[in-house]
N, C-alpha and C positions, 0 to 999 in steps of 0.2 A: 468801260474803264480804259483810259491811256495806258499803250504800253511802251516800254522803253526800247532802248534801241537793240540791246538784247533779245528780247519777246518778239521783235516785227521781223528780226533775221529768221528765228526759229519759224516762227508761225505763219507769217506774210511773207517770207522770199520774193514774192512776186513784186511787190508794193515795193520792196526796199532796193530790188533792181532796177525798177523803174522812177525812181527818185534819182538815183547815181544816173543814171539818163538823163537827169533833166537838170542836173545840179551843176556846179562850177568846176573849176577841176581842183580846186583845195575841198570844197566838199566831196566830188567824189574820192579823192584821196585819203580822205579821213574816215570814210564807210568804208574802202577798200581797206584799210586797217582793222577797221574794228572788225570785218567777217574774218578777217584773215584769224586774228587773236581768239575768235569765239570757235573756229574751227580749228584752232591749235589744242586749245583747249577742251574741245569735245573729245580729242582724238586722244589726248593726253587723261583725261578721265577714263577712255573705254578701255588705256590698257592699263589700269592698275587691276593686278594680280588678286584673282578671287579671294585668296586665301589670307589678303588685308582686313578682309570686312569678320574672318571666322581666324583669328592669329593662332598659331602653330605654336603649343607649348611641351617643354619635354620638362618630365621630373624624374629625380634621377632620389631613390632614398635606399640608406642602408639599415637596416635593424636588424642587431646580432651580428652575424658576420655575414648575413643574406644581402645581396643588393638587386635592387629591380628596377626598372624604369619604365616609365609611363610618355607614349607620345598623343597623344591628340589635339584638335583644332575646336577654338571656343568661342561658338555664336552665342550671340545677344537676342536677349529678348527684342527690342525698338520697338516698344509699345503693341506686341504681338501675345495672345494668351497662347499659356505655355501648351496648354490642350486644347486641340481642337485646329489649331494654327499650324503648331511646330509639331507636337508629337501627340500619336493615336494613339488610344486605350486600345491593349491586346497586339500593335502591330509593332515588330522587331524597328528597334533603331540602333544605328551605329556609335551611339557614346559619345556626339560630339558633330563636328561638321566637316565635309571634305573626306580624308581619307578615311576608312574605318581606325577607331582608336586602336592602340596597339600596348599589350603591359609584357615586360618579358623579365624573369627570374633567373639566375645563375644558379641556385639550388632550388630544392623540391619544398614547397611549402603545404598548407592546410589552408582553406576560403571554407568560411563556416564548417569547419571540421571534415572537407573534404580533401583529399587530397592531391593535389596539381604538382608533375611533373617539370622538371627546370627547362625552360626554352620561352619562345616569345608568341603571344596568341593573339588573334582578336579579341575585343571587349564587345560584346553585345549587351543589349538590353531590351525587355518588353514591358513596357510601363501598365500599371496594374490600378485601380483604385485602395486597394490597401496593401499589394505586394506589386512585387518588378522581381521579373525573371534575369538572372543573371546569369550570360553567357561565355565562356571561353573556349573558341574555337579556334584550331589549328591554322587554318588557311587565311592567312596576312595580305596576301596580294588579290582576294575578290574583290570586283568589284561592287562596293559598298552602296549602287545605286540598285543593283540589280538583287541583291540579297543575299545574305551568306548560302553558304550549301551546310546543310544541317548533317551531311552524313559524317562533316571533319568537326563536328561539339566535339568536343574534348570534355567538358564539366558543365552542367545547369542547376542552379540552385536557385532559390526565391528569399528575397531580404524584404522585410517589411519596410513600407516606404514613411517616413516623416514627415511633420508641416515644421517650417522654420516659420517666426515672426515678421520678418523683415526680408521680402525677397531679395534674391541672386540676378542681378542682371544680367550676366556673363557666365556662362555655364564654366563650372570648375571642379576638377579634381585634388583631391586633396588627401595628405596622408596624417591621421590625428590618434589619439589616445593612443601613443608611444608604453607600453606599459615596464615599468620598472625594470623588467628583469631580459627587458629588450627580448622579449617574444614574441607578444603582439600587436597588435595596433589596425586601424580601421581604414580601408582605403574608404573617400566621401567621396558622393556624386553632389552636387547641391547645382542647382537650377530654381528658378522663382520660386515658391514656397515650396521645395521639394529637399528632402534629404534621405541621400542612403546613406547606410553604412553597412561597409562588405568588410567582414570580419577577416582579418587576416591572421596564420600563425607559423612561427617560419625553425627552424630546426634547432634546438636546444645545445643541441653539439659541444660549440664553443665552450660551453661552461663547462666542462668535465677536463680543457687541458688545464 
Protein backbone atom coordinates (compact mmCIF):
# COMPACT_ATOMS: atom_id res chain seq x y z
CA UNK A 1 0.00 0.00 0.00
CA UNK A 2 1.26 3.84 -0.85
CA UNK A 3 2.04 5.71 1.87
CA UNK A 4 1.99 9.49 2.13
CA UNK A 5 4.33 11.68 2.82
CA UNK A 6 3.59 11.77 6.32
CA UNK A 7 3.88 7.69 6.87
CA UNK A 8 7.55 7.55 4.81
CA UNK A 9 8.87 10.52 7.33
CA UNK A 10 7.59 8.31 10.28
CA UNK A 11 8.39 4.89 9.04
CA UNK A 12 11.15 5.21 6.15
CA UNK A 13 13.45 8.19 7.35
CA UNK A 14 16.00 6.68 5.55
CA UNK A 15 14.10 6.67 1.98
CA UNK A 16 12.94 10.28 2.57
CA UNK A 17 16.55 11.50 3.41
CA UNK A 18 17.84 10.14 0.68
CA UNK A 19 15.19 11.52 -1.85
CA UNK A 20 16.09 15.33 -0.41
CA UNK A 21 19.64 14.10 -1.63
CA UNK A 22 18.71 13.60 -4.79
CA UNK A 23 15.89 16.19 -5.48
CA UNK A 24 16.15 19.84 -6.63
CA UNK A 25 16.51 22.49 -4.18
CA UNK A 26 12.58 23.66 -4.27
CA UNK A 27 12.04 20.00 -3.68
CA UNK A 28 14.24 19.64 -1.04
CA UNK A 29 12.84 22.80 0.39
CA UNK A 30 9.43 21.68 0.48
CA UNK A 31 10.37 18.01 2.46
CA UNK A 32 12.50 20.33 4.55
CA UNK A 33 9.08 21.91 5.65
CA UNK A 34 7.05 19.26 5.77
CA UNK A 35 9.65 17.25 8.43
CA UNK A 36 10.12 20.40 10.04
CA UNK A 37 5.82 20.74 10.58
CA UNK A 38 5.39 16.96 11.44
CA UNK A 39 8.15 17.26 14.05
CA UNK A 40 6.55 20.40 15.46
CA UNK A 41 3.68 18.70 15.59
CA UNK A 42 4.79 15.40 17.17
CA UNK A 43 6.38 17.57 19.95
CA UNK A 44 3.46 19.70 20.36
CA UNK A 45 1.08 16.51 20.70
CA UNK A 46 3.62 14.88 23.35
CA UNK A 47 3.04 17.79 25.66
CA UNK A 48 -0.55 17.94 26.03
CA UNK A 49 -1.05 17.49 29.82
CA UNK A 50 -2.22 13.90 30.83
CA UNK A 51 -4.97 15.19 32.69
CA UNK A 52 -6.72 16.36 28.90
CA UNK A 53 -7.54 12.94 28.13
CA UNK A 54 -9.11 12.03 32.16
CA UNK A 55 -10.57 16.31 32.59
CA UNK A 56 -10.50 17.42 36.19
CA UNK A 57 -14.06 18.10 37.64
CA UNK A 58 -15.01 19.72 40.89
CA UNK A 59 -18.66 19.75 42.37
CA UNK A 60 -19.38 21.92 44.83
CA UNK A 61 -23.45 21.04 46.40
CA UNK A 62 -25.21 22.34 49.52
CA UNK A 63 -28.06 20.38 51.16
CA UNK A 64 -29.40 21.89 54.41
CA UNK A 65 -27.15 24.24 55.41
CA UNK A 66 -24.10 21.21 54.88
CA UNK A 67 -21.94 22.00 51.96
CA UNK A 68 -19.28 19.48 50.47
CA UNK A 69 -17.41 19.26 47.62
CA UNK A 70 -16.25 16.63 45.28
CA UNK A 71 -12.86 16.75 43.16
CA UNK A 72 -12.05 14.19 40.74
CA UNK A 73 -10.67 13.32 37.20
CA UNK A 74 -13.19 11.59 34.49
CA UNK A 75 -11.80 8.85 32.14
CA UNK A 76 -13.68 7.51 29.24
CA UNK A 77 -14.38 4.32 28.41
CA UNK A 78 -12.92 4.58 24.06
CA UNK A 79 -14.11 1.37 23.32
CA UNK A 80 -12.36 -0.38 26.31
CA UNK A 81 -14.75 -3.01 28.71
CA UNK A 82 -15.24 -1.39 31.86
CA UNK A 83 -14.03 -4.93 33.51
CA UNK A 84 -11.43 -6.58 32.76
CA UNK A 85 -9.70 -3.47 30.85
CA UNK A 86 -10.28 -0.51 33.30
CA UNK A 87 -11.23 -1.87 36.59
CA UNK A 88 -10.79 -5.57 38.59
CA UNK A 89 -13.37 -7.54 40.48
CA UNK A 90 -12.08 -7.32 44.26
CA UNK A 91 -9.13 -4.79 43.66
CA UNK A 92 -9.16 -1.19 45.27
CA UNK A 93 -9.68 1.76 42.70
CA UNK A 94 -9.25 5.38 43.12
CA UNK A 95 -12.80 6.72 41.99
CA UNK A 96 -11.81 8.21 39.01
CA UNK A 97 -8.39 8.86 36.99
CA UNK A 98 -5.01 10.80 38.06
CA UNK A 99 -5.15 11.95 41.42
CA UNK A 100 -7.16 9.95 44.13
CA UNK A 101 -10.71 11.38 44.12
CA UNK A 102 -11.27 13.66 46.96
CA UNK A 103 -15.00 14.53 48.84
CA UNK A 104 -14.75 16.95 51.95
CA UNK A 105 -17.67 18.19 54.40
CA UNK A 106 -17.88 21.30 56.55
CA UNK A 107 -20.16 19.46 58.92
CA UNK A 108 -20.39 15.87 60.30
CA UNK A 109 -22.92 13.90 58.26
CA UNK A 110 -24.23 9.95 57.89
CA UNK A 111 -23.17 7.63 54.51
CA UNK A 112 -25.64 4.86 54.85
CA UNK A 113 -26.44 5.66 58.37
CA UNK A 114 -22.81 5.75 59.32
CA UNK A 115 -21.35 8.42 60.67
CA UNK A 116 -18.52 10.72 58.99
CA UNK A 117 -16.79 13.41 60.72
CA UNK A 118 -16.39 17.06 58.79
CA UNK A 119 -12.96 17.39 56.96
CA UNK A 120 -11.80 16.27 53.55
CA UNK A 121 -11.06 12.20 52.57
CA UNK A 122 -10.23 10.08 49.94
CA UNK A 123 -12.86 8.24 47.85
CA UNK A 124 -12.05 4.65 47.46
CA UNK A 125 -13.64 1.96 45.81
CA UNK A 126 -13.65 -2.09 45.39
CA UNK A 127 -15.86 -3.13 42.67
CA UNK A 128 -17.83 -6.20 43.50
CA UNK A 129 -20.29 -8.27 41.24
CA UNK A 130 -23.38 -7.47 43.19
CA UNK A 131 -21.69 -4.91 45.94
CA UNK A 132 -18.66 -2.26 45.85
CA UNK A 133 -16.89 -1.42 49.00
CA UNK A 134 -16.89 1.96 49.62
CA UNK A 135 -14.09 3.83 51.04
CA UNK A 136 -13.21 7.02 52.99
CA UNK A 137 -9.90 7.45 54.07
CA UNK A 138 -8.14 10.06 55.83
CA UNK A 139 -4.87 10.54 53.77
CA UNK A 140 -5.43 12.82 50.53
CA UNK A 141 -1.85 13.09 49.48
CA UNK A 142 -0.93 9.02 48.82
CA UNK A 143 -0.02 8.26 46.11
CA UNK A 144 -2.91 6.72 44.29
CA UNK A 145 -0.71 4.52 42.14
CA UNK A 146 0.80 2.83 44.80
CA UNK A 147 -2.40 2.19 46.98
CA UNK A 148 -3.93 3.81 49.86
CA UNK A 149 -2.62 2.82 53.41
CA UNK A 150 -5.57 1.17 55.00
CA UNK A 151 -4.56 1.79 58.60
CA UNK A 152 -5.87 5.96 57.85
CA UNK A 153 -9.89 4.06 56.55
CA UNK A 154 -11.75 6.43 58.30
CA UNK A 155 -15.37 4.48 57.23
CA UNK A 156 -16.15 1.15 54.82
CA UNK A 157 -19.35 0.29 53.98
CA UNK A 158 -20.72 -1.86 50.87
CA UNK A 159 -23.73 -0.32 48.51
CA UNK A 160 -25.27 -2.54 46.09
CA UNK A 161 -24.20 -2.01 42.63
CA UNK A 162 -26.85 -1.28 39.71
CA UNK A 163 -27.21 -1.85 35.80
CA UNK A 164 -28.34 1.29 33.91
CA UNK A 165 -29.90 0.83 30.25
CA UNK A 166 -27.78 2.97 28.31
CA UNK A 167 -24.18 3.15 29.35
CA UNK A 168 -21.86 6.18 30.71
CA UNK A 169 -19.04 6.88 28.66
CA UNK A 170 -17.40 9.33 30.79
CA UNK A 171 -17.16 8.15 34.36
CA UNK A 172 -19.28 10.67 36.57
CA UNK A 173 -20.19 11.78 39.75
CA UNK A 174 -23.26 13.10 40.56
CA UNK A 175 -25.51 14.28 43.38
CA UNK A 176 -29.39 13.24 43.04
CA UNK A 177 -32.74 12.34 44.98
CA UNK A 178 -32.35 15.87 46.85
CA UNK A 179 -35.23 14.86 49.39
CA UNK A 180 -37.76 17.41 50.41
CA UNK A 181 -36.82 18.25 53.68
CA UNK A 182 -33.27 18.84 52.33
CA UNK A 183 -31.79 16.02 54.43
CA UNK A 184 -30.75 13.71 52.14
CA UNK A 185 -29.91 12.75 48.96
CA UNK A 186 -27.62 10.08 47.05
CA UNK A 187 -24.10 10.81 45.87
CA UNK A 188 -23.97 8.46 42.07
CA UNK A 189 -20.96 6.86 40.69
CA UNK A 190 -22.23 5.76 37.17
CA UNK A 191 -19.72 4.41 34.59
CA UNK A 192 -20.82 2.00 31.49
CA UNK A 193 -23.74 0.16 32.77
CA UNK A 194 -22.79 0.69 36.32
CA UNK A 195 -24.58 2.71 39.05
CA UNK A 196 -24.01 3.34 42.77
CA UNK A 197 -25.68 5.09 44.92
CA UNK A 198 -24.12 6.28 48.31
CA UNK A 199 -26.79 7.34 50.55
CA UNK A 200 -26.15 10.41 52.14
CA UNK A 201 -27.60 12.31 55.30
CA UNK A 202 -26.51 15.54 56.66
CA UNK A 203 -27.50 17.28 60.12
CA UNK A 204 -31.14 18.31 60.66
CA UNK A 205 -30.20 21.34 62.69
CA UNK A 206 -31.13 24.05 60.59
CA UNK A 207 -34.71 23.25 61.08
CA UNK A 208 -35.33 23.92 64.68
CA UNK A 209 -34.07 27.85 64.21
Amino acid sequence: MALNGFEQVLQRPNLVLWRMMNSTKTEKALSAFVIIQIIFFHFAYAQIPDDLYSPLCRIHQRIGMTDFEISYSRPCLKGRALFGELLTMGKEWRTGADAATTIRFDDGVKIKGQKLKPGIYALYTEPGADKWKVIFNKDIYSDPYEGRDKKTDFLQLEIAVRQVSLPVETFTISISDISKDLLTANIDLTWGNMLLKIPIEVPGKWLEQ
